[in-house]
C-alpha positions, -999 to +999 in steps of 0.1 A: -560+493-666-587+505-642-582+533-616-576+508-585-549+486-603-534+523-608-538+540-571-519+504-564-493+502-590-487+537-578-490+531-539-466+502-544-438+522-558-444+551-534-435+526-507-403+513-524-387+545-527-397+557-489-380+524-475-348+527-497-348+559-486-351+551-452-325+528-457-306+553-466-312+581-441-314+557-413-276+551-414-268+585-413-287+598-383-271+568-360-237+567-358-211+560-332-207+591-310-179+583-288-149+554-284-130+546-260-111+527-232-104+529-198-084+510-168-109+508-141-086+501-110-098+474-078-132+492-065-128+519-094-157+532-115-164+557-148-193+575-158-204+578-191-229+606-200-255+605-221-283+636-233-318+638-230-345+625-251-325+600-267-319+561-275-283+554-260-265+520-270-234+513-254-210+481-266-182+474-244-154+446-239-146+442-203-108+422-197-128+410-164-164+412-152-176+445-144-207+461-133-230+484-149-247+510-123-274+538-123-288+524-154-318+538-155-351+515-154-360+518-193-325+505-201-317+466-209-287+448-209-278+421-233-245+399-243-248+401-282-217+381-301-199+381-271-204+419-263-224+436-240-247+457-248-268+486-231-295+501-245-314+533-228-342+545-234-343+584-224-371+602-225-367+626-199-354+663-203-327+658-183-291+640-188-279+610-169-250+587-171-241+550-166-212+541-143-185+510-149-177+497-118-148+472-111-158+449-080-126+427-084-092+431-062-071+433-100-075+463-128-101+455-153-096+474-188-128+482-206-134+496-246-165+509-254-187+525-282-213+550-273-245+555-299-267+581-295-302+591-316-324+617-305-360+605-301-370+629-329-348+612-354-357+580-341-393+584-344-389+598-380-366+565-392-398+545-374-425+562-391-410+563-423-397+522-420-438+517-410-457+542-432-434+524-463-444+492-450-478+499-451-479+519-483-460+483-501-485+463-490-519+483-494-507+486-529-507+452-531-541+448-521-552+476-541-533+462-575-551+424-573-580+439-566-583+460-593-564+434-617-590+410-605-619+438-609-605+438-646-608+405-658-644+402-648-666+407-682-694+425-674-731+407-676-754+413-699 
């Protein structure tokens, strides 16, 4: 076995144990911060707060249509399995929060669940999902190459 088959064998590995370990971290760092429901009365609102320098999602079941207000422009909102979801994007130094607002004349009741990951640890989960990634599949390259380099016979 030449040294490139090696340096890939090697590099191939290396990148199997940082994604199963990202796997595993990843998991850990996001987790549901906060729960919780609330009667928004006719015209009524509720803030929900969020820090800074984080990735915020919120899921929420609404028994009527409600509005979502000061969302902040790097924020999108989506209707996943027949939840809505908001997801912020805060990389300011400062805190905000998002507002519920009920625009109809009856009481709408809305449950939510509040994620929040710091940028840090999200950058870290990123760069270690990538950098294992990368490591996989320049091992790949590396290990044919060399296997291929191998099984050449040298000329006389």
């Amino acid at each position: 076995m030449n040294k490139i088959t090696l340096i890939g064998i090697v590099l191939v590995v290396v990148g199997i144990i940082l994604f199963v370990a990202d796997s595993t971290i990843a998991p850990t760092l996001i987790k549901p911060t906060m729960s919780g429901a609330v009667q928004l009365k006719p015209s009524g609102t509720a803030n929900l707060s969020y820090p800074a320098s984080s990735i915020v999602v919120i899921t929420y079941n609404s028994s009527g249509p409600i509005k979502i207000e000061n969302l902040p422009s790097t924020s999108a909102v989506n209707n996943v399995s027949g939840k809505q979801v908001v997801t912020i994007e805060n990389i300011n130094s400062t805190s905000g929060y998002v507002t519920f607002y009920n625009p109809n004349p009856y009481s709408v009741s809305v449950s939510y669940v509040e994620t929040i990951t710091g940028l840090a640890q999200a950058t870290e989960i990123g760069v270690l999902f990538l950098g294992s990634i990368a490591l996989f599949i320049i091992g790949i390259i590396l290990t044919v190459v060399g296997f291929l380099k191998s099984r050449r016979k040298p000329s006389p």
